[in-house]
N, C-alpha and C positions, 0 to 999 in steps of 0.2 A: 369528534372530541379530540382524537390525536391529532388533526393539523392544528386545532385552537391552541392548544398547550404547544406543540411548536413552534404556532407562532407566536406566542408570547415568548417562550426561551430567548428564543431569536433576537425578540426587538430587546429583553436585555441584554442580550449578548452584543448586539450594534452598540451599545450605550455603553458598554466596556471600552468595546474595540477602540471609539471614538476618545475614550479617554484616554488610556493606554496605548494602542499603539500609531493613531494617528500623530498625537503631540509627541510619542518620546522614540519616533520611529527613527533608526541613524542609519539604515540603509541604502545605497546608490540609488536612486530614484531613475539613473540612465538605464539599470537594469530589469526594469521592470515595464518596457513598452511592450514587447507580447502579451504579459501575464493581464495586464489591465483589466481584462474580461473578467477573467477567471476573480478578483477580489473585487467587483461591483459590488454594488447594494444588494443583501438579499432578500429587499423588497420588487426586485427584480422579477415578471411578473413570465415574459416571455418562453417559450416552448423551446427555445432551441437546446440543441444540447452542448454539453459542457466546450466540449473541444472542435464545436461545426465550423466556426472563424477559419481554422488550419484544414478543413479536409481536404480543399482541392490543393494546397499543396503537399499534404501528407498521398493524394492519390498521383500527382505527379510523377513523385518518389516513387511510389509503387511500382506504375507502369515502367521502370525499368529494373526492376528486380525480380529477378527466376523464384519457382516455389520454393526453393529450397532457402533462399534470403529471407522468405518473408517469413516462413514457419519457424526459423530463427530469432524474428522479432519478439514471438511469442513466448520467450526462456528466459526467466531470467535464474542464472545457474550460479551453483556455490563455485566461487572465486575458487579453482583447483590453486592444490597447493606442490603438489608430483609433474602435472602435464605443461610443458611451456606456454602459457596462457597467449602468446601474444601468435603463435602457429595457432591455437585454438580460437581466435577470434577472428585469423585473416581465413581460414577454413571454414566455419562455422557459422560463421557472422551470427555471433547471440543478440537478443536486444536489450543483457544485460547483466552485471552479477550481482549477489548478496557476499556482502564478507562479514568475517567472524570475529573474535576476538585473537585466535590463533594468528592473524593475516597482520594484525598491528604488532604483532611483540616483536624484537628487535628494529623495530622501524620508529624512525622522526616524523616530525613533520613534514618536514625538507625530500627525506626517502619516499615516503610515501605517494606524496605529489607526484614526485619524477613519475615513480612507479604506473602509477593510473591515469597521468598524460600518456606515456606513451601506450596504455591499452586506449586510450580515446583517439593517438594517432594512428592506431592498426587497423580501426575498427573503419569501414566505409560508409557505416550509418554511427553517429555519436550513442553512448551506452548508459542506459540508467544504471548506475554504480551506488547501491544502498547498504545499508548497515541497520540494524535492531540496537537506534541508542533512542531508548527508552525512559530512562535514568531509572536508580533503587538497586530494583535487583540481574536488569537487564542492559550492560552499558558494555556495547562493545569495544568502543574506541577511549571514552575518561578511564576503564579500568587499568589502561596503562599511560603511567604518568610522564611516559615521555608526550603525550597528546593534552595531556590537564592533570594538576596535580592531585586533582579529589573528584573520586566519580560522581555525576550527575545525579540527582537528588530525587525522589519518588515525585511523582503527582501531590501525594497526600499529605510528603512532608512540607514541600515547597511552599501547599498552599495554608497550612498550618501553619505557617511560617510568614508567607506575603502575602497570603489570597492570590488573588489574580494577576497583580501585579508580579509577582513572585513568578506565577504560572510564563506570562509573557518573556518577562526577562530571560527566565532561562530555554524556553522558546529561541529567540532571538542566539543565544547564546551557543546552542547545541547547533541551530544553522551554519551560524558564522565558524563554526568551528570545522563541522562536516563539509562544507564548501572550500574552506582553505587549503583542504587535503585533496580535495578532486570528487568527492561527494557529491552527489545531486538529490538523492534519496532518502527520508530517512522511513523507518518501517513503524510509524508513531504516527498517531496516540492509540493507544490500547484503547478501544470506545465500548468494552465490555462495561456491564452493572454491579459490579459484587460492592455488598455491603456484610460482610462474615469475614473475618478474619480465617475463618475455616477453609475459604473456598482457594483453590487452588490459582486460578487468576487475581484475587484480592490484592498481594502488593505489587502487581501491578499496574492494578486499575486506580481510578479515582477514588476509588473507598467510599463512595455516595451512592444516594438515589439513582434513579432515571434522571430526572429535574434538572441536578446536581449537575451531571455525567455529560448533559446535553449543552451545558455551559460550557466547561470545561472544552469539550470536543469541538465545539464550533469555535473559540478562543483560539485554539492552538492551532487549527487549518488555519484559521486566517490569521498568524502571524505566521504560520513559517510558508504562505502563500505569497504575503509583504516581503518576507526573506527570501521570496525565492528560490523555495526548493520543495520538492515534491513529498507529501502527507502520505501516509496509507490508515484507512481508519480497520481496527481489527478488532475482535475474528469473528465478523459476522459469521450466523444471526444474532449472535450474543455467546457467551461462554456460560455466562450463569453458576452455578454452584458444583459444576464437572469436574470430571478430572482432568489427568495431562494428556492430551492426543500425542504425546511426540512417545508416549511408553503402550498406549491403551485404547481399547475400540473403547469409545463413549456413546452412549445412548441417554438420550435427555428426553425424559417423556412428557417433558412441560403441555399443557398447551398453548393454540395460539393465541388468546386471547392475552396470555402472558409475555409474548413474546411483541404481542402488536401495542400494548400498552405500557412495557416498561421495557424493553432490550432494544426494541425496534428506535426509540427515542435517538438517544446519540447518533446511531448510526443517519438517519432524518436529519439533525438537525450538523452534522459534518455533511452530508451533503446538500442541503440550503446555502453552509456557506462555502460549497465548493471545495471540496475534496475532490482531488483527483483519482484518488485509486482507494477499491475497498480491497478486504483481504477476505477471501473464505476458510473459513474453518474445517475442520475432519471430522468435527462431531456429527451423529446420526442423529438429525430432528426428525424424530419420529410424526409427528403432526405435520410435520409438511413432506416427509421423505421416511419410509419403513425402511428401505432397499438399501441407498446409499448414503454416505459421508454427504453433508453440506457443500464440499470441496466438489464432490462428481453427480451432485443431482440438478436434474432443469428444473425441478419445480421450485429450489431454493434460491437458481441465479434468475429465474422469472420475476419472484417476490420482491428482489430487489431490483430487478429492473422495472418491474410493472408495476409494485405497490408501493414502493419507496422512489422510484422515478429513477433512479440513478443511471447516468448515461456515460459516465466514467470508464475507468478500465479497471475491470474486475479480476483479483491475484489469487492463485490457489496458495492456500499455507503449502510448505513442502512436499512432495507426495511421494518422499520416502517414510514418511512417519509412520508408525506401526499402524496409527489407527488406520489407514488407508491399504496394508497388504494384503487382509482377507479378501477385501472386494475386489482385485485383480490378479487374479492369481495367473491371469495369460498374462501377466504383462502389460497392460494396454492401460494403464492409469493415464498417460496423457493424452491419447485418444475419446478416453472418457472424461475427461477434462476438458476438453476444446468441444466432445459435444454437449456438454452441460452449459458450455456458455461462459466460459472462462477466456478470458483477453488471452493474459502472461499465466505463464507458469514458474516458479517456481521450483527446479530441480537440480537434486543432487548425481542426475546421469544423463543430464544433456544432451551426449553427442547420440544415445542410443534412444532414449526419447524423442528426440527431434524427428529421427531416421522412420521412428512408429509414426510419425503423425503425418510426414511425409506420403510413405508408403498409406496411410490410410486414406489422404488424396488424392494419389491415384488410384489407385482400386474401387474409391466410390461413395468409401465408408464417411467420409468426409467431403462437403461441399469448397471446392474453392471460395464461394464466395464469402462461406462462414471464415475461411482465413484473410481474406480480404476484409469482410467488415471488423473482425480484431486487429489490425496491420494499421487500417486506418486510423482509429483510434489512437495506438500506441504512438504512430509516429506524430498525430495530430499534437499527443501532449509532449512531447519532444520540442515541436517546434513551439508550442506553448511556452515551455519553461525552458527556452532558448537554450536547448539542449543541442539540438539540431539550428543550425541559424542559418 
């Protein structure tokens, strides 16, 4: 029942796309000979996985880089704002940061730039460089008008406003903007379900259905896929009517029946149309995981890799969030992240995370080749979205 409703979302969703962004696309079409794969038809029927086209050059690369390079690839770390970032990358080699809203105030366009070319020239592998512009209530870069003079607009109002068309344009618009700075990332579309204005994800989300939600989410991968920069769909498995993981241990005792029939949707039909990266959440799904956060259980990155197919690179939300410090009280969060089946990470201690995850490779606790099959991947979508060229 859930692939049929998918696959109907879908074939409306091509019948948008077709309208919308095929005819009013104004993007460099020279930039787009890697990605071609990646925004095919998603009546596309084939097994392979998202990023196989790049592996053998993503393992080339490999083969000459130490463990410590490639457990790097798997970071991607809050833009420090105290440490000289550009000694922390030629050190480090991250495969990547998240910046804040803190990171744009007193910068231009112009500053900016500068700024994150030369972290792209320190770096010896190119850096996925992203940002959470979301638009509504979550805009890190339009909330300061030196970058736009009025912050980016909700999902819910946009489409209130344009429907889809609305949706795409400003799609299009937030790329074009986040790429002009040195952007490649952006940490959108939120592909949670809330329909309650109560629920603590609501203005962020689409404000709909499942149905709804599954339009919207395959729409906006595939324009900012034609744009040219990298999606994250979040917070798997779904958020639902929870609180805020970034204050709170969450425990959601849904079952799965709810989860496979209306939250699992979006996240489905972003990866039909090829989404690159999904984002895991903190919350405790209890029906699929008693023990841990969604962020550090295999049975949760299984589901999405095994029952949702997704061959993507899978992102932990942060794992400094409160929800996530009871479960490690040794310290080993990203160790238990990389064994749960986590690509990238996501952290606010990088240099001392990476050093755990390291040391758990040698020692045993960690298979190299579990960091090799994440490494490839990662760099696979690099050279994907001609990040790495």
């Amino acid at each position: 029942m859930r692939k049929k409703l998918i696959l109907l979302i879908l074939t409306i969703t091509v019948i948008i796309l077709e309208i919308y962004i095929l005819n009013h696309d104004t993007y460099d079409e020279s930039q787009s000979d890697n990605i071609s794969n990646i925004i095919e038809s998603t009546n596309d029927t084939t097994n392979k996985e998202l990023f196989e086209e790049y592996y053998k050059q993503a393992e080339e690369l490999m083969s000459t880089m130490t463990l410590e390079e490639k457990v790097g690839q798997m970071f991607i770390a809050r833009y420090p704002t105290t440490a000289n970032v550009i000694d922390q990358i030629k050190n480090e080699n991250p495969g990547g940061y998240i910046l804040f809203e803190k990171h744009f105030r007193d910068e231009t366009k112009e500053s900016m730039l500068e700024k994150l070319t030369k972290c792209q020239d320190a770096s010896n592998i190119p850096l996925l460089l992203g940002v959470d512009e979301e638009g509504g209530t979550v805009v890190r870069v339009s909330s300061i008008t030196a970058f736009r003079n009025t912050k980016f607009k909700s999902p819910q109002t946009l489409y209130n406003k344009g429907g889809y068309d609305a949706i795409i344009e400003d799609s299009k618009e937030k790329s074009e903007l986040l790429l002009s700075i040195g952007l490649n990332m952006n940490f959108a579309p939120v592909a949670d379900v809330s329909t309650s204005s109560s629920d603590f994800i609501y203005n962020r989300s689409f404000g709909k259905d499942a149905n709804e939600t599954s339009i919207y989410v395959s729409t906006v991968v595939k324009t900012m896929n034609t744009s040219h920069i990298i999606s994250c769909l979040k917070h798997f498995p779904g958020y639902g009517s929870n609180g805020d993981t970034h204050t709170d241990i969450i425990i959601d005792e849904r079952d799965y029946e709810t989860f496979d029939t209306s939250d699992f949707l979006p996240f489905s039909a972003g990866i039909e149309s090829n989404a690159p990266t999904i984002l895991v959440s903190h919350n405790v799904i209890t029906c699929m995981d008693e023990d841990y956060p969604a962020s550090l259980s295999r049975n949760v990155h299984d589901i999405l890799r095994n029952e949702l197919g997704f061959t993507g690179v899978i992102i932990t939300d942060d794992l400094k969030m409160d929800a996530v410090q009871d479960y490690v009280q040794d310290g080993s969060a990203a160790v238990l992240a990389v064994q749960a089946g986590n690509d990238m990470i996501i952290s606010s201690n990088f240099v001392k995370q990476k050093q755990e995850v390291v040391n758990a490779v040698n020692d045993g606790t960690i298979s190299e080749e579990i960091i090799d099959t994440a490494v490839r991947r990662i760099l696979a979508m690099k050279y994907a979205y001609s990040i790495i060229s």
